[in-house]
N, C-alpha and C positions, 0 to 999 in steps of 0.2 A: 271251380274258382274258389269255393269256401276254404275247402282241405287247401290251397296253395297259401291264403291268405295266413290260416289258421296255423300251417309250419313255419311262414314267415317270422311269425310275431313270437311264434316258441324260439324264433332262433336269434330275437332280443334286434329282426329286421325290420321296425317299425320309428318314427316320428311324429310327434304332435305338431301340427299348426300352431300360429302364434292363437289361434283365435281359438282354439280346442283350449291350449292351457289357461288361459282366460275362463274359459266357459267352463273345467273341469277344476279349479281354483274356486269357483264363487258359486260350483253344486255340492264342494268338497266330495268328489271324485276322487281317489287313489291311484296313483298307477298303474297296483296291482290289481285293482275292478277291474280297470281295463283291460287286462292279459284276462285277468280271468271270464270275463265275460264274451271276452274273443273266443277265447278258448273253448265253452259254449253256445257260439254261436248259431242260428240261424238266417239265410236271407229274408231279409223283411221286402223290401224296394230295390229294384235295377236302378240307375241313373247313367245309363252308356253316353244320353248327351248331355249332361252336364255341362254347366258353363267353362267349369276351369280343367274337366279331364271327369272319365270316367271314375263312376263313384256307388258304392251303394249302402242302404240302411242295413245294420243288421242288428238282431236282439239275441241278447245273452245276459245272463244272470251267473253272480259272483260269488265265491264262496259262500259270502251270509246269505245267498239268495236274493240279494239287492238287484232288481231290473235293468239294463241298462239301452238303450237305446245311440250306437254307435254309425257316426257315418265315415267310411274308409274310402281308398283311392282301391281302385285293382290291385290283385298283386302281382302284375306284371310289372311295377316298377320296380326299380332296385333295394326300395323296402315304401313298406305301408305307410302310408300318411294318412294319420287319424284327423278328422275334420272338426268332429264336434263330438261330444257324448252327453247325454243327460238323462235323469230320469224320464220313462213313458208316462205319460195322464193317462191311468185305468178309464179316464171316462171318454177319452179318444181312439181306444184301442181294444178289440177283442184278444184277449190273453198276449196282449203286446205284439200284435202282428198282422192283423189287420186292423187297417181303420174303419172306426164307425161313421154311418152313414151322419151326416150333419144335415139338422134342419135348414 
């Protein structure tokens, strides 16, 4: 699923949410982090039932090495639809991909 996601978005078959450009506007996000960190990617979290469609977290780091924490649709649809991206809290995540236990 990753490598399907990962050609998609190489092949410029991806969209942002109104609420991802929102969210990716006021973390000052680039669009090219976003390719890029696709493009690195690993799956962090499944989300198969999802409220609005299947979806999952995934983390990749950008050119400068910037962290990103991205949530996507499958890419079974006819292109990626990015949900949200934002930087991970180091102090909620082991190396950005598991979470830490919470008191």
């Amino acid at each position: 699923m990753l490598d399907d996601l990962k050609r998609k978005v190489a092949r410029g078959e991806i969209e942002v949410s109104e609420h991802a450009t929102k969210q990716i506007t006021r973390r000052n996000i680039a669009a090219a982090e976003i390719t890029q960190a696709i493009a690195t990617s690993q799956l962090v979290e499944d989300y198969p039932e999802a409220q609005y469609g299947p979806c999952c977290l995934i983390f990749g780091r950008t050119e400068m090495n910037r962290p990103l924490h991205l949530v996507v649709t499958y890419p079974y649809r006819p292109r990626v639809r990015l949900i949200t991206a934002y930087e991970p809290d180091p102090s909620l995540w082991v190396n950005f991909i598991i979470r830490r236990p919470q008191p």
